[in-house]
VOPAGU-2260 file (C-alpha; in pm, 1 decimal, decimal comma):
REM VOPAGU-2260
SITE   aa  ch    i         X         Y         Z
SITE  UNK   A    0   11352,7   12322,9   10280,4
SITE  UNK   A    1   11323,8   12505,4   10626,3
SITE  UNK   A    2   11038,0   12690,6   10468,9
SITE  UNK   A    3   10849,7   12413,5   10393,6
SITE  UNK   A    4   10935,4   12239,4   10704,1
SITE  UNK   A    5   10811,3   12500,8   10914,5
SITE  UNK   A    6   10497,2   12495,9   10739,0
SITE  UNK   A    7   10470,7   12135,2   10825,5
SITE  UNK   A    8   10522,7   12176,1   11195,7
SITE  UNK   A    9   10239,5   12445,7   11204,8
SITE  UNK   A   10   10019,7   12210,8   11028,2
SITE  UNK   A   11   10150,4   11911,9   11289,6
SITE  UNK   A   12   10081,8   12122,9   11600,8
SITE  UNK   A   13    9766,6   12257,3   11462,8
SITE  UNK   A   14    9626,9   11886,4   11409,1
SITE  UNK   A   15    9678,0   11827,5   11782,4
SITE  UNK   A   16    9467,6   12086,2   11872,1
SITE  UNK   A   17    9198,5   11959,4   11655,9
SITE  UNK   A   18    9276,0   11642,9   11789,6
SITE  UNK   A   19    9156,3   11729,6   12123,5
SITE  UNK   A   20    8867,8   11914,7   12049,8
SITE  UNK   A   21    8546,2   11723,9   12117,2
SITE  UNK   A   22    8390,5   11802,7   11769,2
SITE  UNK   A   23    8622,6   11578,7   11600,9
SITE  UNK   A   24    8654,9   11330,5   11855,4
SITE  UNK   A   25    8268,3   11253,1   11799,4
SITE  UNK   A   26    8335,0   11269,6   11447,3
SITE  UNK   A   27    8473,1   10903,6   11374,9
SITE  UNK   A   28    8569,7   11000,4   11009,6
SITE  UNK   A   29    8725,6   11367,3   11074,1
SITE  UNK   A   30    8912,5   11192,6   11370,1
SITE  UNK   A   31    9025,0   10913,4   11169,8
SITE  UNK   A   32    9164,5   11095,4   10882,2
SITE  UNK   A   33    9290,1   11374,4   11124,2
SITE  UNK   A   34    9499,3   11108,2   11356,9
SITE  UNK   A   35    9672,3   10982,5   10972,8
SITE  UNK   A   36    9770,7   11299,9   10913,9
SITE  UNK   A   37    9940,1   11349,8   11224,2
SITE  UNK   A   38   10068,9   11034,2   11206,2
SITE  UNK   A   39   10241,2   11061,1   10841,8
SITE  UNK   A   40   10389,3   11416,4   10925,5
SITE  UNK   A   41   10544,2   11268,4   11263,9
SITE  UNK   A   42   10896,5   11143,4   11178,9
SITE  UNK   A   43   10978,3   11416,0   10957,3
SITE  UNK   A   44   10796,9   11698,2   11284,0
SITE  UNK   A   45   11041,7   11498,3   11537,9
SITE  UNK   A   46   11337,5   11554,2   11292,1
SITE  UNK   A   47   11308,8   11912,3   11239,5
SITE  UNK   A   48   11242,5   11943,6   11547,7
SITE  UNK   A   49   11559,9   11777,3   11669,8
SITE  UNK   A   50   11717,6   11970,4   11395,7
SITE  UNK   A   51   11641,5   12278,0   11530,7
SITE  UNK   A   52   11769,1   12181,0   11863,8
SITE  UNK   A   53   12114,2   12135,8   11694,5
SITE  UNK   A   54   12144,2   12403,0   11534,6
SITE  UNK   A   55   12046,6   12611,7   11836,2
SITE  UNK   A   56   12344,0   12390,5   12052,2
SITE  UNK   A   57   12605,4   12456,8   11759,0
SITE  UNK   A   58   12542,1   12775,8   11775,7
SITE  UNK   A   59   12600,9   12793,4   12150,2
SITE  UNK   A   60   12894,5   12615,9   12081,6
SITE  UNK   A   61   13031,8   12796,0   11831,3
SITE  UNK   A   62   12999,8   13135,0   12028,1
SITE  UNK   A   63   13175,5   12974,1   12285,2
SITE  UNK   A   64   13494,5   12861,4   12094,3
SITE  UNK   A   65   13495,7   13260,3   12012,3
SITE  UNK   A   66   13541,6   13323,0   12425,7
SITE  UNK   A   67   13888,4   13284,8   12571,6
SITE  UNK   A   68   13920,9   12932,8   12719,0
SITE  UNK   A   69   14196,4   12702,3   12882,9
SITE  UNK   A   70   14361,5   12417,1   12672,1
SITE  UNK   A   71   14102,9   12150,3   12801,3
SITE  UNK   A   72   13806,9   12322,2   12751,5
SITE  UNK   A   73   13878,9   12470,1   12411,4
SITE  UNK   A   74   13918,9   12104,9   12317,7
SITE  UNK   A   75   13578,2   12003,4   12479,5
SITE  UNK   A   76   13381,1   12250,1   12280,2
SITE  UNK   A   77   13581,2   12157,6   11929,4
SITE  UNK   A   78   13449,9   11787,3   11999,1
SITE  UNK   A   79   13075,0   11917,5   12063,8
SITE  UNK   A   80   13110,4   12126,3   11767,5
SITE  UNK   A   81   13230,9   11861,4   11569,9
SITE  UNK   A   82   12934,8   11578,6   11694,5
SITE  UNK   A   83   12659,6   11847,9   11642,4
SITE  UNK   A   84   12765,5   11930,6   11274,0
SITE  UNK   A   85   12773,4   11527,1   11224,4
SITE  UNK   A   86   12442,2   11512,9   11350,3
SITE  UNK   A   87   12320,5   11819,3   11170,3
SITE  UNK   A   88   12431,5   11649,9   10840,1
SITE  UNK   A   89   12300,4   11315,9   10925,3
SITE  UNK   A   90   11904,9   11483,9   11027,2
SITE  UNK   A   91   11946,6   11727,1   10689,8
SITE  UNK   A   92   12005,1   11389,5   10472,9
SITE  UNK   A   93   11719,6   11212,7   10652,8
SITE  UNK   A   94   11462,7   11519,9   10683,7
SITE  UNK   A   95   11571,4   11542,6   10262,2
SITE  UNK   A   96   11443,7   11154,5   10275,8
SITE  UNK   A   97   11119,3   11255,0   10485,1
SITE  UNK   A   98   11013,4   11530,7   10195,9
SITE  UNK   A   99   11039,6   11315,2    9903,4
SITE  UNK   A  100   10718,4   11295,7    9765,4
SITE  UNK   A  101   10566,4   10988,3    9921,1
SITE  UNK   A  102   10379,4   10683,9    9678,1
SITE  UNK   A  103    9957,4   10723,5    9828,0
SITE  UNK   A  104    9966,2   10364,7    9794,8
SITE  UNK   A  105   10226,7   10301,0   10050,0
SITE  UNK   A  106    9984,9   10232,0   10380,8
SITE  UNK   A  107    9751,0   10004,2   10172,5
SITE  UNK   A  108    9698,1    9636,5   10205,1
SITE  UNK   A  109    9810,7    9464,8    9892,6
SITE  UNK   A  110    9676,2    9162,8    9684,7
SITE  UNK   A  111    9973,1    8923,8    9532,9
SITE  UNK   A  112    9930,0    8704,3    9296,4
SITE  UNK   A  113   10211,3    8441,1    9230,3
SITE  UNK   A  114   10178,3    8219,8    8875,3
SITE  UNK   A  115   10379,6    7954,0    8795,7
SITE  UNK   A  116   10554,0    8047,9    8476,2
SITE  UNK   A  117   10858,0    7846,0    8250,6
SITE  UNK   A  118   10873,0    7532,9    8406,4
SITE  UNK   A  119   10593,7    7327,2    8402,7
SITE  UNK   A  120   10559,3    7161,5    8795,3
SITE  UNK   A  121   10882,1    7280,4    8933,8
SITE  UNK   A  122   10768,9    7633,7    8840,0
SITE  UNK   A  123   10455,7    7568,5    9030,3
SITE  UNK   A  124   10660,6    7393,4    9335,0
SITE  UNK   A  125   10885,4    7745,9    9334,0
SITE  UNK   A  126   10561,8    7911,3    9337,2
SITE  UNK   A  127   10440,3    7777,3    9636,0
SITE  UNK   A  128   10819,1    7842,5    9792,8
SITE  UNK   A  129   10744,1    8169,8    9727,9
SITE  UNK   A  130   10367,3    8197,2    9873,3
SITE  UNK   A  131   10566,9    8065,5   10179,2
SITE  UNK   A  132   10825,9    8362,2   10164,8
SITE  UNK   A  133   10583,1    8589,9   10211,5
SITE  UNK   A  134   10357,0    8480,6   10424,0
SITE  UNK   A  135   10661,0    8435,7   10650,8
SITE  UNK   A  136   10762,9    8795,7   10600,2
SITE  UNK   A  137   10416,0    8908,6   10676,1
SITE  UNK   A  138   10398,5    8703,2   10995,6
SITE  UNK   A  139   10767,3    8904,5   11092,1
SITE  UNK   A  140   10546,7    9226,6   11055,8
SITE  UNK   A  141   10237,7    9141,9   11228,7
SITE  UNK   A  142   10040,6    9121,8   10914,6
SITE  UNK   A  143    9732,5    8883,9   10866,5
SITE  UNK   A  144    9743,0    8699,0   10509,8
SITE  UNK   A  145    9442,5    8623,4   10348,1
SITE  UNK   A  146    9404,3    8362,1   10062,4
SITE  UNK   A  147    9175,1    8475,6    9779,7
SITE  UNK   A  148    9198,9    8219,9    9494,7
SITE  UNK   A  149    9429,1    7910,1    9472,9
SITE  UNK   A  150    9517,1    7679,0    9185,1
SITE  UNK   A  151    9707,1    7364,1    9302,6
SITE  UNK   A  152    9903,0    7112,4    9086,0
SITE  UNK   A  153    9910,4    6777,9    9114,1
SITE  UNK   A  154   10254,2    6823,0    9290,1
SITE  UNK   A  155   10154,1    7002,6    9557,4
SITE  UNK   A  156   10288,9    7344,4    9419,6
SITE  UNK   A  157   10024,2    7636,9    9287,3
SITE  UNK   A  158    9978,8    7664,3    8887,2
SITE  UNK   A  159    9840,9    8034,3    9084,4
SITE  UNK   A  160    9777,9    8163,2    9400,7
SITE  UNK   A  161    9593,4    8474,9    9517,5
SITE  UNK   A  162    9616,6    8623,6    9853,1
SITE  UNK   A  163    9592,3    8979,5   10044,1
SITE  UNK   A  164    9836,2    9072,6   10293,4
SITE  UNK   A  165    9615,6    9307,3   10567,4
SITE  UNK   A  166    9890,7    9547,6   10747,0
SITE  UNK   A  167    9966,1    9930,3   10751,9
SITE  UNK   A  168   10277,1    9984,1   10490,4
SITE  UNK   A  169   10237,4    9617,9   10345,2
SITE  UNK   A  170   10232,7    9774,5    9983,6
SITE  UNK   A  171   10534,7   10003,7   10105,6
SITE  UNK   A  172   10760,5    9694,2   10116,3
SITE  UNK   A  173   10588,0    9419,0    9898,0
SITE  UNK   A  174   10597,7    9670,4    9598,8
SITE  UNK   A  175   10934,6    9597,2    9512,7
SITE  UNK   A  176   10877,3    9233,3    9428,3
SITE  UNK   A  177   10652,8    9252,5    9166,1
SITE  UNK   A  178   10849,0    9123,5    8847,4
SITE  UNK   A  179   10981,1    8766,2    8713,1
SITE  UNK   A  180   11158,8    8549,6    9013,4
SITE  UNK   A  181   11397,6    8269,3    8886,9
SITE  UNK   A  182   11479,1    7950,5    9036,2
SITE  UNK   A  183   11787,8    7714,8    8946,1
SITE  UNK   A  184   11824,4    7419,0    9158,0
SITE  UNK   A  185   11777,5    7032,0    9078,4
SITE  UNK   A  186   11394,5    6932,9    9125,1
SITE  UNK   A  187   11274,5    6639,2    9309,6
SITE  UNK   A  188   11152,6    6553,4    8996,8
SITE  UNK   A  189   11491,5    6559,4    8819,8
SITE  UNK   A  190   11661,2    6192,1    8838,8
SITE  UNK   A  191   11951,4    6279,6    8625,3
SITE  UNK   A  192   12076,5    6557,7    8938,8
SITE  UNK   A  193   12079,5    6832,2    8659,9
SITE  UNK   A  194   12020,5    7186,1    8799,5
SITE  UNK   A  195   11734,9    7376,5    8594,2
SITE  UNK   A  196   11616,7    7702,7    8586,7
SITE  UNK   A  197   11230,4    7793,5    8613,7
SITE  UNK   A  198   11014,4    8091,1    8695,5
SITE  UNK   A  199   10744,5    8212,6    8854,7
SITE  UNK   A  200   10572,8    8538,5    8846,6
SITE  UNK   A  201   10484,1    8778,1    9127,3
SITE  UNK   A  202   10212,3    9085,1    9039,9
SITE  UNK   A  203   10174,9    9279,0    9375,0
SITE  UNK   A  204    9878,6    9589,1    9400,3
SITE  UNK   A  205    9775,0    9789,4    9605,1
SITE  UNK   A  206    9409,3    9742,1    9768,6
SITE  UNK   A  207    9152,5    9969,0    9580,6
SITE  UNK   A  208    8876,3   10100,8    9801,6
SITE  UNK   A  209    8513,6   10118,6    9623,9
SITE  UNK   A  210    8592,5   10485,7    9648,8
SITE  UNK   A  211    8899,6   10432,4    9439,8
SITE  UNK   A  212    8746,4   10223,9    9138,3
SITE  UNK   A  213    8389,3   10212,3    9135,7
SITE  UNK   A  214    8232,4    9877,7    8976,4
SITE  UNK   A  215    7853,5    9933,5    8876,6
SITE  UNK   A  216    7648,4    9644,9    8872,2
SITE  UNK   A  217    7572,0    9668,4    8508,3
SITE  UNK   A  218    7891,1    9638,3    8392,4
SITE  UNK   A  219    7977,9    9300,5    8550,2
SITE  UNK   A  220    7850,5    8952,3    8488,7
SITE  UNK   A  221    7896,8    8731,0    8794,2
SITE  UNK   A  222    7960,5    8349,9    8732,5
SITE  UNK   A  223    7901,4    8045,8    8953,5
SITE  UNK   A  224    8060,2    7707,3    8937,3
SITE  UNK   A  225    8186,7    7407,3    9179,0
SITE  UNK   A  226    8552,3    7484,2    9306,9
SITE  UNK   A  227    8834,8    7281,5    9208,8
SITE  UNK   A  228    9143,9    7106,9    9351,3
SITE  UNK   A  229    9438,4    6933,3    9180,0
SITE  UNK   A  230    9422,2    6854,1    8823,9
SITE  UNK   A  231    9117,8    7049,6    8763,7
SITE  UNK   A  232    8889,3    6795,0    8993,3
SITE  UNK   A  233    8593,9    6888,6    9141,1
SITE  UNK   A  234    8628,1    6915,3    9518,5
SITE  UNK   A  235    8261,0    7013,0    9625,9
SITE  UNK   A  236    7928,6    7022,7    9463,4
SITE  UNK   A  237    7790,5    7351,5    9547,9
SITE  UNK   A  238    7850,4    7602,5    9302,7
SITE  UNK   A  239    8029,5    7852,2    9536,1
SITE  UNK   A  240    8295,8    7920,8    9332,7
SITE  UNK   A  241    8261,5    8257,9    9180,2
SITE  UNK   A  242    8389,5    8440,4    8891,1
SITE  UNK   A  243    8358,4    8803,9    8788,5
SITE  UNK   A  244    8416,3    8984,3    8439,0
SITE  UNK   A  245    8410,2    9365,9    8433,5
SITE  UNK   A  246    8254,6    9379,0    8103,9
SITE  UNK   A  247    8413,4    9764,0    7982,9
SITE  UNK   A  248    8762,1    9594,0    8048,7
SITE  UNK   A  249    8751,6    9235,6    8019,0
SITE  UNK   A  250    8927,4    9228,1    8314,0
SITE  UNK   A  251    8794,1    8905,4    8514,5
SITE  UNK   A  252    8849,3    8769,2    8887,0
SITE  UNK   A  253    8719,9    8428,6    9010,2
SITE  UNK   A  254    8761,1    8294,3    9387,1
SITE  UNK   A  255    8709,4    7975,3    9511,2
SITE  UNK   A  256    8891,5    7946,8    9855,7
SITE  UNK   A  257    8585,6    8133,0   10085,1
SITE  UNK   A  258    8308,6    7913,9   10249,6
SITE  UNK   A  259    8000,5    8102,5   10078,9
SITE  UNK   A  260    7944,3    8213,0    9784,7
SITE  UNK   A  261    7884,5    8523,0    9890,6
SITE  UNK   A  262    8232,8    8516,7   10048,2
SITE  UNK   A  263    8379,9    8434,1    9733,5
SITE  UNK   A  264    8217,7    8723,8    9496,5
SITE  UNK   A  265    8321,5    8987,5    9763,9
SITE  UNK   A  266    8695,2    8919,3    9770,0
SITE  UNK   A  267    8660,3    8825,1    9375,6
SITE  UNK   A  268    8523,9    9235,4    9340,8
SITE  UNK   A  269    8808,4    9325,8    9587,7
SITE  UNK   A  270    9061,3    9169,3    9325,5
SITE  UNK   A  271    8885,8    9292,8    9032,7
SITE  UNK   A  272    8911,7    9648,8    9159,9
SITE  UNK   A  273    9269,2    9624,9    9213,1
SITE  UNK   A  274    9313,7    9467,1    8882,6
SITE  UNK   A  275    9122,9    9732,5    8745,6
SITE  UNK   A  276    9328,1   10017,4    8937,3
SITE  UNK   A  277    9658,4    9851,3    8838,5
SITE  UNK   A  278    9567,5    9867,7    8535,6
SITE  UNK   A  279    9468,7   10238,8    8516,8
SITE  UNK   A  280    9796,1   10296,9    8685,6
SITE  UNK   A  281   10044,2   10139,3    8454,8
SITE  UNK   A  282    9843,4   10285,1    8117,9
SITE  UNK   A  283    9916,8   10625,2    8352,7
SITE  UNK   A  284   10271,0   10523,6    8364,0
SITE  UNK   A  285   10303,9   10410,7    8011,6
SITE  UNK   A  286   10302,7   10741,4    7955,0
SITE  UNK   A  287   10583,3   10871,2    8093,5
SITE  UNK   A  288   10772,9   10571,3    8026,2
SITE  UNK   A  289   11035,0   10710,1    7805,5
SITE  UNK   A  290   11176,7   10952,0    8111,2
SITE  UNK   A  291   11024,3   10798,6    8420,9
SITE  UNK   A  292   11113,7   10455,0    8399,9
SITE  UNK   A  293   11274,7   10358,9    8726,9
SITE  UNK   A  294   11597,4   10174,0    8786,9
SITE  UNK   A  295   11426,1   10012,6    9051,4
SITE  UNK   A  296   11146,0    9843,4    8800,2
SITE  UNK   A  297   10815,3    9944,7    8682,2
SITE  UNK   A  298   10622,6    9605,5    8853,9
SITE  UNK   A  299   10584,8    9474,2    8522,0
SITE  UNK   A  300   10594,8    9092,8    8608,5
SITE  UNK   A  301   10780,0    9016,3    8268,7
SITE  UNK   A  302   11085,3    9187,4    8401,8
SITE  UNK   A  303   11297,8    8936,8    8551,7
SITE  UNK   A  304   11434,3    9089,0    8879,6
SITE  UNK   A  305   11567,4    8833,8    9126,1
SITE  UNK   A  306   11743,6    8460,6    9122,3
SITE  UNK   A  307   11733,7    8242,8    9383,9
SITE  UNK   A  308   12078,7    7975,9    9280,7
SITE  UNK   A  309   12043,6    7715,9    9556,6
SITE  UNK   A  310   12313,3    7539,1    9466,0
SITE  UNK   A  311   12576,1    7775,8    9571,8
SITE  UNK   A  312   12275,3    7926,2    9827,7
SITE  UNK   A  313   12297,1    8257,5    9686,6
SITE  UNK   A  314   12013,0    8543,1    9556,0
SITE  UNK   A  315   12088,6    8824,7    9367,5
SITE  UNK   A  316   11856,0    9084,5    9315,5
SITE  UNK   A  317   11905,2    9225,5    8972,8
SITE  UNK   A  318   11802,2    9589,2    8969,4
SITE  UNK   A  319   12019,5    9676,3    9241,4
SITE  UNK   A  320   12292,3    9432,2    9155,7
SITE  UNK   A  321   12295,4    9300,5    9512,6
SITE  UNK   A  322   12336,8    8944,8    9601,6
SITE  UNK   A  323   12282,8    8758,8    9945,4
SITE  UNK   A  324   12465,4    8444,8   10048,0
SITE  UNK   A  325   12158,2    8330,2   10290,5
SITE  UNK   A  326   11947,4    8179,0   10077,7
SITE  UNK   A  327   11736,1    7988,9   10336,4
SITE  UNK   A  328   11708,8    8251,1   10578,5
SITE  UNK   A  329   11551,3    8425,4   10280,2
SITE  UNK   A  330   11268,0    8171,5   10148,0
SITE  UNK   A  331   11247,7    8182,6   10528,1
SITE  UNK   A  332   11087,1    8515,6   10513,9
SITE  UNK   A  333   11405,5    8717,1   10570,9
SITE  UNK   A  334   11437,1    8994,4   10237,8
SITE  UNK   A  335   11438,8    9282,4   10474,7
SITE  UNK   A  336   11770,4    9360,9   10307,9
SITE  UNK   A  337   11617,3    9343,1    9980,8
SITE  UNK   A  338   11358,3    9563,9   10038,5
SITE  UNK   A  339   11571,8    9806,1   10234,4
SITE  UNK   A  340   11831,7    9836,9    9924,0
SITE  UNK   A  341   11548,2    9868,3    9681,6
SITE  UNK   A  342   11344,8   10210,4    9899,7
SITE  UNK   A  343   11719,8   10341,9    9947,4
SITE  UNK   A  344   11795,0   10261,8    9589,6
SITE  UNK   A  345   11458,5   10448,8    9517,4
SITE  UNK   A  346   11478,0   10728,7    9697,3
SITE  UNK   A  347   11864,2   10808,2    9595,6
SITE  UNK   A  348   11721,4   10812,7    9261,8
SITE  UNK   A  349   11398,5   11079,9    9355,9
SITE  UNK   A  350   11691,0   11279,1    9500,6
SITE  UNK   A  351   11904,8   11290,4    9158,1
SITE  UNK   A  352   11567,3   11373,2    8968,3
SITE  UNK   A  353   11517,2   11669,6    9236,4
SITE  UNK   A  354   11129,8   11509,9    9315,0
């Protein structure tokens, strides 16, 4: 481990010198990628740094205990000895965090897409609850939501709804909540006061760049039609509305929230490419299914991961086994602890596999 963390620091210092020489900083891209570099290796440079300090001080320490000393100070430097080798531990469990191999996908933007599932309208009401939660939780993080696509029902709630979340590390914590999400609660529409259980799925991926998927024009046919509202109405009557089908795949992506039409194809190509890479991705992971398959889940959104009871105002995510008695503070926006439990719950599990 010291070997390799060595090896990092060289590589950390050495990217600040390239940092200041005037080559790179008149080469946008060399700077760019350069200054991400430096910035992913700089918690884990600052901890073995610090860790080296500490071992340096215990060794001090330690050397000292060995001298002949009064009563008060031979208790001073036991203390000291005893803090440093706490705080050794604590930087060798977090620098062992800080070397687990880390998911490329982690920095990206992500596109969600939430479907009302078993249900019928109160599905599509917990849908929209949901669109809500997150756009709530990306507002806590500074991140700009964008709406892509949006299919309302009649109720107000979304049959589906399509958005990107713009923000460094979005797809490090919105990974986790790809998967079935269940609701039980009594819906306005219920005049009996009988609690019932819905759900609506959440499919979260990661942004693909063009460089990531390419999409040649030949292998897409682009449709144009007039957007619709609630019930399937027609809510303007210029075909902006735009829908894409990558022909090799039959994988297809229509938008009809942008102004243009133009708008509209561009973000319905930046869906389709994630689509597309998702699906590349979890044929990859198919794979290795039989030995691989995480505790945490695989983002398949048939696998049923949380329930919101609001009722008795609980939430209890599933893979974890943790449950929250906060339930507004979550569709507030609030699943920090969530996502917290679920990297921990990840990473302790990377650990056991020695990754």
């Amino acid at each position: 481990m010291l070997d390799r963390l060595q090896s990092l620091a060289d590589r950390y210092e050495k990217l600040s010198e390239l940092l200041c020489d005037p080559d790179v900083a008149s080469d946008t891209k060399k700077l760019r990628d350069y200054s991400k570099e430096q910035s992913d290796l700089q918690p884990a440079y600052e901890a073995y740094t610090e860790y080296k300090k500490v071992i340096e001080e215990l060794e001090a320490a330690k050397a000292m205990q060995a001298e002949k000393l009064d009563d008060e100070m031979r208790e001073m430097v036991k203390m000291e000895i005893e803090e440093l080798s706490a705080r050794q531990q604590e930087l060798e469990e977090t620098i062992r965090i800080l070397l687990l191999p880390k998911d490329p996908n982690d920095d990206k933007n992500v596109i969600v897409e939430i479907r009302g599932a078993a249900g019928g309208d109160e599905a599509a009401l917990f849908a929209a609850d949901l669109y809500r939660m997150y756009t709530r939780f990306a507002d806590n993080h500074g991140w700009k939501v964008d709406v892509m696509d949006v299919n309302e029902s009649d109720l107000g709630g979304f049959k589906e709804i399509i958005f990107m979340i713009n923000g460094r590390g979005a797809y490090s914590k919105m990974k986790y909540e790809s998967g079935a999400h269940r609701v039980q609660r009594i819906p306005a529409t219920e005049s009996g006061g009988r609690i019932h259980t819905s759900t609506s799925t959440v499919a979260v991926m990661p942004e693909a760049e063009e460089v990531d998927v390419e999409i040649l024009d030949k292998d897409i046919r682009v449709d144009t039609f007039c957007s619709s509202g609630a019930g399937g109405q027609s809510v303007n009557t210029t075909k902006s509305a735009v829908r894409v089908t990558h022909l090799p795949t039959g994988i297809v992506a229509t938008c009809q929230d942008g102004k243009s039409q133009n708008s509209n194809k561009e973000k319905a190509l930046q869906v389709l490419r994630a689509r597309i890479s998702d699906a590349m991705r979890q044929e990859e992971e198919a794979k290795y299914a039989g030995e691989r398959k995480s505790k945490v889940g695989t983002g398949d959104r048939s696998e049923r991961i949380r329930t919101y009871n609001f009722p008795q105002s609980r939430v209890t995510d599933h893979r974890i086994g943790l449950t929250i008695h906060k339930l507004d503070q979550v569709m507030n926006g609030d699943i920090e602890e969530f996502v917290s439990a679920l990297t921990i719950a990840e990473q302790a599990e990377l650990m056991e596999k020695g990754e």
